[in-house]
Each structure stands twice: as C-alpha cells, then as structure tokens.
N, C-alpha and C positions, 0 to 999 in steps of 0.2 A: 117369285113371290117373297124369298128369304131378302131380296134388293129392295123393296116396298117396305117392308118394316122397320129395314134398318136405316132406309130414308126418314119416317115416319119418325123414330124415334129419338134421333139425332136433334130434329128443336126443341124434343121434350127434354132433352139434356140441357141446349142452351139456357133454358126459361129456367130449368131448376137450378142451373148455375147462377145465375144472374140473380135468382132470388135470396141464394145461399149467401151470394156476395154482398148485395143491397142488406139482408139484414145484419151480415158481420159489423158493413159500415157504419150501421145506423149505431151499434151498436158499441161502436168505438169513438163516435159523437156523443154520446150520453156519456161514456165513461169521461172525456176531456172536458165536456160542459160540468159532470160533477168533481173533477178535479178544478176547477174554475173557481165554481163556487164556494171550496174550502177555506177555511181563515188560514192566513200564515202563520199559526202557531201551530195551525194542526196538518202542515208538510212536511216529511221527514228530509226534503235537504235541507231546509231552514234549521230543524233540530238537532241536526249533526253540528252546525258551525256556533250555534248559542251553547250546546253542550261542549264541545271544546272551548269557548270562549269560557264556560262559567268555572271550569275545572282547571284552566289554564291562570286565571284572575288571581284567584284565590293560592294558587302554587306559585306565582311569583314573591305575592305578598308575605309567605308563609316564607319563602326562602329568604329574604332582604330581612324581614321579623327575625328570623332566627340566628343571621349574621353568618349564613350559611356559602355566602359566595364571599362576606371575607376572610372568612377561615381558608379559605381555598386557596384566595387572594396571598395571607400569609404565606399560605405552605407552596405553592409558586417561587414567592419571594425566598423564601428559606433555603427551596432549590437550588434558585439562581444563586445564590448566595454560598451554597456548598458546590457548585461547579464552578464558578471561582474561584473558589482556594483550590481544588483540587488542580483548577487552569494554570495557576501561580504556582502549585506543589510541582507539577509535572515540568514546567519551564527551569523552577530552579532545579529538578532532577538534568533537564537538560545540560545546564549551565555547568554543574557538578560534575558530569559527565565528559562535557570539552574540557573543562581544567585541568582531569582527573588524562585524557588523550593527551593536553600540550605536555603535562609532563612524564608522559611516557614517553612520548616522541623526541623530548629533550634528554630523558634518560639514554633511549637508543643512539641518539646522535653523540652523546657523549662517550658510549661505547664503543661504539664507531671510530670514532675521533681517538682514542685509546689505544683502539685494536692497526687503527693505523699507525699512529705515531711508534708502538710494538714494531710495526713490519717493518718501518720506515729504520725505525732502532737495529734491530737485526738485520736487516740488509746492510747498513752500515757495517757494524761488526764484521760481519760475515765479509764483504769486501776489503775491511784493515787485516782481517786472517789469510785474506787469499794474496792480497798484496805481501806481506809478513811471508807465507810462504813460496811464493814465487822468489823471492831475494834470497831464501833460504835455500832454496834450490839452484839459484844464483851462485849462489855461494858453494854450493855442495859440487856443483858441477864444475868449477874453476880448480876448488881444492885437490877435485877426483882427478882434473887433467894434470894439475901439479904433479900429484901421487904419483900419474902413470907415467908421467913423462921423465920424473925422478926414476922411477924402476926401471923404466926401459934405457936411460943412458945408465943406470948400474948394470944392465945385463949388456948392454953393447956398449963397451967406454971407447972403443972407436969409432964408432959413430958422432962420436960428441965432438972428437979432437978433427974429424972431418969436416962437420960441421962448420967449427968453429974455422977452419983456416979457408970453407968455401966462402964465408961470409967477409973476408978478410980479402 
C-alpha cells in the first residue's frame, strides 16, 4: 500500500515541477522582452562608458588648459638635464681619478728605479771593499810569511847556510 502512493505521487511531483519551471521561464522572458524595450539611455552599461567619457573629456581639457603636462614636460626636461651634468661630474671624477693613479704609479716606479739604482750602488761598493780587502789580506799574508820566515832563519842560521849551498 505504502508502494501505490509513492507511485501515485511521483507525477504529482513531475507536473509540479514542470509547472514551477514553465513559470520561472516565462517569467525571465518578460524580464528580457522588458529589458528590450528600454531606451539606451536608460541601461546601466551604456552609463557607465558616457559617464567615463564625460568625466574623462573634460579632465583632459582642464589639464592641456592649465598647462599641466607642460610643467611636467619642463620638469622631465630639467631632470634630464641635472643627470647630465651629474653624468659629466662623475666621468670627470673618473678622469681625475686615472691621472691622480698614472701618477702614483709613476711615483712608485720611480722609487723603485731609486731603490734599485741604491742596491745596484752598494753592491758595487760593497764588491770594491771586498776586492780592497782581499789584496789586503794578500798582502798581510805575504808580509806574515816574510815575518816568519825572517824569525825562523834567526832562530835557525844554519838552516839558512844549508839551504843556501843545497840550492848551489
């Protein structure tokens, strides 16, 4: 019995469906036919883009009238115009800077050049003192053998007169 009713009342749903649906339709036809029938002034996407147009018009005019984008224009210009010298200040800082390096680098090499011709100076020296005493010692060493060879024939004076007659 409870399968009978719930048969029974299942096309009562379709129909109330169907009816619910049929009047939404209808009723969203009426709504586009009276969207149709409205004048174009009285749509709000058409008023959105005249209301920008008429607030837009008027703010160009009002800018160009008041010389508003060549003050601009100037001050652009004025820019450009102080980052150029500041472009020029900076390159001759550059410029100043290498001048200010070549003569430091010619300062060092000239110190260089100094400090060698120095070493170069004293090694000299220093080789005429070693030569100077090398002969000096030359000398001290010939005199010493004199010396000792004079003592030694006063301490031995036959040795001498032997010498002399083996040499003979």
């Amino acid at each position: 019995m409870g399968e009978e009713s719930e048969n029974t009342s299942n096309p009562e749903q379709k129909k109330d469906f169907q009816n619910v649906k049929q009047s939404f339709e209808l009723r969203k036809i009426k709504a586009e036919v009276i969207e149709l029938e409205k004048k174009w002034w009285q749509k709000p996407s058409y008023l959105g883009t005249i209301i920008t147009g008429l607030i837009g018009i008027p703010t160009i005019i009002i800018t160009i009238s008041t010389g508003l984008l060549s003050s601009q224009l100037k001050t652009i210009e004025l820019k450009e115009q102080l980052l150029q010298i500041k472009t020029e200040s900076f390159y001759k800082t550059i410029d100043s800077i290498k001048i200010k390096n070549a003569r430091s680098l010619d300062s060092i090499n000239s110190i260089y050049k100094i400090s060698e011709e120095q070493k170069n100076l004293e090694i000299r020296r220093l080789n005429a003192t070693k030569d100077s005493l090398r002969e000096l010692n030359k000398s001290l060493k010939s005199d010493l053998f004199e010396v000792f060879v004079k003592e030694f024939s006063e301490s031995f004076p036959n040795s001498k007169s032997k010498s002399s007659s083996d040499n003979k």
